[in-house]
C-alpha positions as a Markdown table, in Angstrom:
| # | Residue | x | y | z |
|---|---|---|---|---|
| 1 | Unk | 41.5 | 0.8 | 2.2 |
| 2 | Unk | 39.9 | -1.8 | 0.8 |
| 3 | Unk | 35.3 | -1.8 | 1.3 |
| 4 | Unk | 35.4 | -5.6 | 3.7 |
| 5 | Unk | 33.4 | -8.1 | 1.5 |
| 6 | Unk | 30.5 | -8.4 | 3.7 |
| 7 | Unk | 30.0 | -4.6 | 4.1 |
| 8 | Unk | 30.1 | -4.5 | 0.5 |
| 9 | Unk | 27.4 | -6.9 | 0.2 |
| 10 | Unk | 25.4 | -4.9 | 2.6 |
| 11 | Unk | 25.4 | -2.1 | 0.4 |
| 12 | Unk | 25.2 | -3.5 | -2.6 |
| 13 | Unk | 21.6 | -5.6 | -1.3 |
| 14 | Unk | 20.4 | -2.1 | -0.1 |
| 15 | Unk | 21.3 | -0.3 | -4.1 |
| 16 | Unk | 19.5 | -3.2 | -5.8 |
| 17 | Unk | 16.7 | -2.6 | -2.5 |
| 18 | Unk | 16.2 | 1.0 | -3.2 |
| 19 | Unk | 16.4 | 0.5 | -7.4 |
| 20 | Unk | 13.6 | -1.7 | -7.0 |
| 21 | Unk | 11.5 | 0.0 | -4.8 |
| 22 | Unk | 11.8 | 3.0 | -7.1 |
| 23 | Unk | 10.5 | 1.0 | -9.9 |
| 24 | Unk | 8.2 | -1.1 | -8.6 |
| 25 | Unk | 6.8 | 2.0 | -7.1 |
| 26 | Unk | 6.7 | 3.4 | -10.9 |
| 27 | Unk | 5.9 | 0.8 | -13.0 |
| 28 | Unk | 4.1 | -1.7 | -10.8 |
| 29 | Unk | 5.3 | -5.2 | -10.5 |
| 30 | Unk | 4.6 | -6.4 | -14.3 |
| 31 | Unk | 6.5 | -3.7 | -15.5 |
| 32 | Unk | 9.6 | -4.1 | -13.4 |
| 33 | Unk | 12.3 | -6.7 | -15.0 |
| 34 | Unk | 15.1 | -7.6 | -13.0 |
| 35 | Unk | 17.4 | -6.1 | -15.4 |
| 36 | Unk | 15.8 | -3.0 | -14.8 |
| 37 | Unk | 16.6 | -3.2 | -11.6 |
| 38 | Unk | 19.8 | -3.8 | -12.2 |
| 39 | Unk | 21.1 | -0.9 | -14.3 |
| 40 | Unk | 19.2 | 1.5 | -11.8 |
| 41 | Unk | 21.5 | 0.0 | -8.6 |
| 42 | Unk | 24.4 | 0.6 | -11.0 |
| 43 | Unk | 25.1 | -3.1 | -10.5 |
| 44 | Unk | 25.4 | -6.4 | -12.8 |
| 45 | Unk | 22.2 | -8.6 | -13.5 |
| 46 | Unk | 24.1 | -11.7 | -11.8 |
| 47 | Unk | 24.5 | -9.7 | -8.8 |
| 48 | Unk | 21.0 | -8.5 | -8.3 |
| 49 | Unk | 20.2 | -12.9 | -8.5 |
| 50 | Unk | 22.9 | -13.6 | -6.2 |
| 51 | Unk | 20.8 | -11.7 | -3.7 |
| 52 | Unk | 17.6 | -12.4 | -5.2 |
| 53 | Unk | 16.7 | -15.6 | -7.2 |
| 54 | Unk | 13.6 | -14.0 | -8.6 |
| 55 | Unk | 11.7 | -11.1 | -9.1 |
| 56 | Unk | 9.4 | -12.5 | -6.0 |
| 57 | Unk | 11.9 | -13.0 | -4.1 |
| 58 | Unk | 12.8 | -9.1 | -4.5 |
| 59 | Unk | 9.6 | -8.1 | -4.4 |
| 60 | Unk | 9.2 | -9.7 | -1.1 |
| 61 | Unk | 12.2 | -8.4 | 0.5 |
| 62 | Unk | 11.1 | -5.0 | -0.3 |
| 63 | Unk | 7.3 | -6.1 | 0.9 |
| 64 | Unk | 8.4 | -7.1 | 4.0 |
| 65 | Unk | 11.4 | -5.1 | 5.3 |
| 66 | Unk | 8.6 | -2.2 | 6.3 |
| 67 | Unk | 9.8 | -2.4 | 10.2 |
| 68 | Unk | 13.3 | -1.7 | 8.9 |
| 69 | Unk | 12.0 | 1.6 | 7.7 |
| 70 | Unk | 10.7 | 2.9 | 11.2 |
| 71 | Unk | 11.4 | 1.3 | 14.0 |
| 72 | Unk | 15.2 | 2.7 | 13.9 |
| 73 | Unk | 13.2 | 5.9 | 14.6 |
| 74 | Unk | 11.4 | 5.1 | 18.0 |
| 75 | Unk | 13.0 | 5.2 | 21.8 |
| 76 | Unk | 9.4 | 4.9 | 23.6 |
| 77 | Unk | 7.5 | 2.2 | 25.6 |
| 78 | Unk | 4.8 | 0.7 | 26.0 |
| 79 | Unk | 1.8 | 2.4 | 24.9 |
| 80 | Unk | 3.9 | 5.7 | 23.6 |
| 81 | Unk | 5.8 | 3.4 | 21.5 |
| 82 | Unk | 2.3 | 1.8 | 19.6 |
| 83 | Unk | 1.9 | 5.4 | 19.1 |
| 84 | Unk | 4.6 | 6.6 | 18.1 |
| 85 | Unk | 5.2 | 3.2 | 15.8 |
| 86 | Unk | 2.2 | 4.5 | 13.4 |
| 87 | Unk | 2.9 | 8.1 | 13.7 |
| 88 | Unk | 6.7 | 7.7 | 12.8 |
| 89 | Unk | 5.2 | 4.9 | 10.1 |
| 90 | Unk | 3.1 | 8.1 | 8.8 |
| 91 | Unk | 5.6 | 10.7 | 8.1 |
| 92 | Unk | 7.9 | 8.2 | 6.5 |
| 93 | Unk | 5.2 | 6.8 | 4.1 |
| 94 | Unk | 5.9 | 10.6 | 2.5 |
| 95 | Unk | 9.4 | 10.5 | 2.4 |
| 96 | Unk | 10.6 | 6.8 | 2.3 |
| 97 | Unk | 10.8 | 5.1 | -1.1 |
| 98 | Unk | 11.6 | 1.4 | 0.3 |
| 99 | Unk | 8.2 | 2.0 | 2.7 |
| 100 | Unk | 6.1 | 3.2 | 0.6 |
| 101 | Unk | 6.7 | 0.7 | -2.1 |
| 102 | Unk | 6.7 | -2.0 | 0.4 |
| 103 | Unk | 3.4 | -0.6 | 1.4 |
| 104 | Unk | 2.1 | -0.3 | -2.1 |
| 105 | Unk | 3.2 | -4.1 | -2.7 |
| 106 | Unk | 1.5 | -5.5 | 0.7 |
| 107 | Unk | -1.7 | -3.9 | -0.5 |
| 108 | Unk | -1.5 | -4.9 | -4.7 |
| 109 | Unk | 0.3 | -7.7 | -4.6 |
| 110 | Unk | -3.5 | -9.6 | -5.4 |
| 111 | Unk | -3.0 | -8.6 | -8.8 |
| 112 | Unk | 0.4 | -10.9 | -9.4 |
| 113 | Unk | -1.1 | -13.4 | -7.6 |
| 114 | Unk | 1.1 | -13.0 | -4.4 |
| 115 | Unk | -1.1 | -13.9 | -1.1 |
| 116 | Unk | 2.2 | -13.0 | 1.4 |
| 117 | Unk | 0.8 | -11.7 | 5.0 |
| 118 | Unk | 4.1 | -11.7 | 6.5 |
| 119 | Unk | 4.2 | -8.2 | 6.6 |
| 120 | Unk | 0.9 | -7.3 | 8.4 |
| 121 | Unk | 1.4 | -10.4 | 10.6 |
| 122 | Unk | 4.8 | -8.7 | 11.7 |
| 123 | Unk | 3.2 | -5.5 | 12.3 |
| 124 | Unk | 0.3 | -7.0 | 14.3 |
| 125 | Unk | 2.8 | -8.6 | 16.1 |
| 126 | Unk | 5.4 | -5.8 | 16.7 |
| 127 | Unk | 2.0 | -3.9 | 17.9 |
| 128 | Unk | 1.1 | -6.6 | 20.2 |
| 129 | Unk | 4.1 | -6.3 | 22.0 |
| 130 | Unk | 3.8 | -3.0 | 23.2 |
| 131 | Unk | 0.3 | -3.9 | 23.9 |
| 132 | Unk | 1.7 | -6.4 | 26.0 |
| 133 | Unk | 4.1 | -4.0 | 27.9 |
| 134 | Unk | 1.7 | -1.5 | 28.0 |
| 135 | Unk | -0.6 | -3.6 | 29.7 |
| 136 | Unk | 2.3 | -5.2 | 32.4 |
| 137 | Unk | 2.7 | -1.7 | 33.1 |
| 138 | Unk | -0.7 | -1.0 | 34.0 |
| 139 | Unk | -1.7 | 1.3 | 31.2 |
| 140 | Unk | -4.7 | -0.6 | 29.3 |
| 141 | Unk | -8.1 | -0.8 | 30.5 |
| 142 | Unk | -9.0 | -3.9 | 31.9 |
| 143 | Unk | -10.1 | -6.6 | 29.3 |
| 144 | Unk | -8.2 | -5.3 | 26.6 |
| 145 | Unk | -6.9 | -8.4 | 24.3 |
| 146 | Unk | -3.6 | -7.2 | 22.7 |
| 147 | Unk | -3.7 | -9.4 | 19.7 |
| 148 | Unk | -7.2 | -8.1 | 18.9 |
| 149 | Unk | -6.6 | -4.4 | 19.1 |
| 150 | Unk | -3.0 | -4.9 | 17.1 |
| 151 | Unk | -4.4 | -6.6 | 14.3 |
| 152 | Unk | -7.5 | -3.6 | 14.7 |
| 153 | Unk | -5.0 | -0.8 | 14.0 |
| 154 | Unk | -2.8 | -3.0 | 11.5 |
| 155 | Unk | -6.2 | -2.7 | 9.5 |
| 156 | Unk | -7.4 | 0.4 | 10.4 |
| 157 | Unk | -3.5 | 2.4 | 9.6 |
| 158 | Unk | -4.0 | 0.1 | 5.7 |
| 159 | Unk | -7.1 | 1.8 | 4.9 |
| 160 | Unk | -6.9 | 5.2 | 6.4 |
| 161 | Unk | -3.0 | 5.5 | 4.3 |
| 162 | Unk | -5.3 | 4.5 | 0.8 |
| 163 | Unk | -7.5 | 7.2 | 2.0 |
| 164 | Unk | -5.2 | 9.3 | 2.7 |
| 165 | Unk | -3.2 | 8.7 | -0.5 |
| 166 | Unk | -6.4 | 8.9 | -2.8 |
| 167 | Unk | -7.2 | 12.1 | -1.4 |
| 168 | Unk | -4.3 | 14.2 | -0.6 |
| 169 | Unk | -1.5 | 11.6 | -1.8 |
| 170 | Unk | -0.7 | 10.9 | 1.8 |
| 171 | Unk | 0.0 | 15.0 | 2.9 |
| 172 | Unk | -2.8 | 14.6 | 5.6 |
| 173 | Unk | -1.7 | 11.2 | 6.7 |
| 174 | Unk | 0.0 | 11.8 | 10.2 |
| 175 | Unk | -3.1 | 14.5 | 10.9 |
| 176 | Unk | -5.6 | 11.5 | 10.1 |
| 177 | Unk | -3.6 | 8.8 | 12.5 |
| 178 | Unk | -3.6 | 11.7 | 15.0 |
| 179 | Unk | -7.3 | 11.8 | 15.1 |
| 180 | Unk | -7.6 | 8.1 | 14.7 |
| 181 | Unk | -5.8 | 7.7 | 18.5 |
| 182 | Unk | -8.0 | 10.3 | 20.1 |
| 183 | Unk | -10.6 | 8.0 | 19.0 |
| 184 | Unk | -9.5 | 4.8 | 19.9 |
| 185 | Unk | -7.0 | 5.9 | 23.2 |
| 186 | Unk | -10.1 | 6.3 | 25.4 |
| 187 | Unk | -11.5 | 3.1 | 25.2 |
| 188 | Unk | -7.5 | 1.3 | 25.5 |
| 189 | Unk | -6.8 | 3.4 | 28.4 |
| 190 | Unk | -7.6 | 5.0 | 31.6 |
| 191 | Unk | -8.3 | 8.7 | 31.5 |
| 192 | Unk | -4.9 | 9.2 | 33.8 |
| 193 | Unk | -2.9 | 7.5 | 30.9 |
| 194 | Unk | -4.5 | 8.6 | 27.8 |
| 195 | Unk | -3.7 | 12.3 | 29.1 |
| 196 | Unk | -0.2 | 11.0 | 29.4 |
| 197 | Unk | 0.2 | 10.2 | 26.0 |
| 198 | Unk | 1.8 | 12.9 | 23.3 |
| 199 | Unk | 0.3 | 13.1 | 19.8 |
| 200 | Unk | 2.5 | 15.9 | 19.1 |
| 201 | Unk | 2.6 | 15.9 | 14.9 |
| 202 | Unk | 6.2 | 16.5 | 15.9 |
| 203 | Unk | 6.6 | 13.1 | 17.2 |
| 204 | Unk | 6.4 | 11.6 | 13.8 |
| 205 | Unk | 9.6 | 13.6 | 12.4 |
| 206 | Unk | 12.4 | 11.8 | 14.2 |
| 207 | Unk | 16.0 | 11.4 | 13.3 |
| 208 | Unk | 17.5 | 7.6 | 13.7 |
């Protein structure tokens, strides 16, 4: 039976996707020519523009589809879920090639002149959100802004992953967010919620 046309597209989008991320990944951004991409995916050059006009415009995509990568991966609430959002986020860092080069493009992308926030704006705001809950459900401290402390950890999870990459190319990564909630859990939450909340390493090793 014949692949429908739009499933095929689907999976076509996600070959060119993956192809890129594994180049950009290797060769930076300079050094990644669409036709590249294309032979990797295993698809034609007129097909990697009829989803992408530009390199940009793939770049982008692969920039910005980081919530793709890990929030399949979460069934929690409120403030469980914000944890469990960076711990997942941690564990695939190591084993996801579309994250970790969107990551790596979100933090670089300076040096091809791109200026696109869009994907640490969506974080802060997918972490806002379950501030938000987490407050409604009585869990935060009183006082606590949710928009402050998302874009806090948006900042704080960018620069403890390039620490964690410089140093032990991310193999400590999910140990350092660990420690980074036992510091900062105390002053979001009560004593009776923070000793509600798992930080089980095992948490970060789901299965969508």
């Amino acid at each position: 039976m014949q692949e429908p046309k739009q499933e095929r597209s689907v999976r076509t989008r996600q070959q060119i996707l993956r192809a890129a991320a594994g180049l950009l990944e290797e060769h930076g951004y300079r050094g990644t020519p669409m036709r590249a991409v294309a032979q990797r995916a295993g698809v034609t050059l007129g097909a990697v523009y009829f989803h992408f006009p530009d390199k940009e415009a793939l770049a982008r995509a692969v920039m910005n589809g980081q919530p793709d990568t890990v929030m399949p991966y979460l069934d929690s609430a409120g403030l469980q879920r914000l944890v469990d959002i960076t711990l997942v986020w941690s564990w695939r860092l190591q084993i996801d090639l579309l994250l970790r080069a969107g990551v790596q493009l979100g933090v670089e992308q300076a040096a091809f002149g791109g200026r696109d926030a869009t994907s640490f704006r969506d974080w802060a705001r997918i972490l806002q959100d379950c501030l938000e809950q987490a407050a409604a459900d009585g869990e935060l401290r009183d006082g606590i802004v949710p928009s402050e402390v998302a874009e806090f950890i948006v900042g704080t999870c960018t620069g403890t992953q390039l620490h964690s990459q410089l140093l032990t190319g991310r193999a400590d990564l999910t140990d350092r967010v660990i420690r980074m909630w036992r510091l900062l859990l105390p002053g979001l939450a009560p004593e009776a919620v923070v000793a509600t909340i798992d930080l089980d390493p095992q948490r970060a090793k789901r299965e969508a």
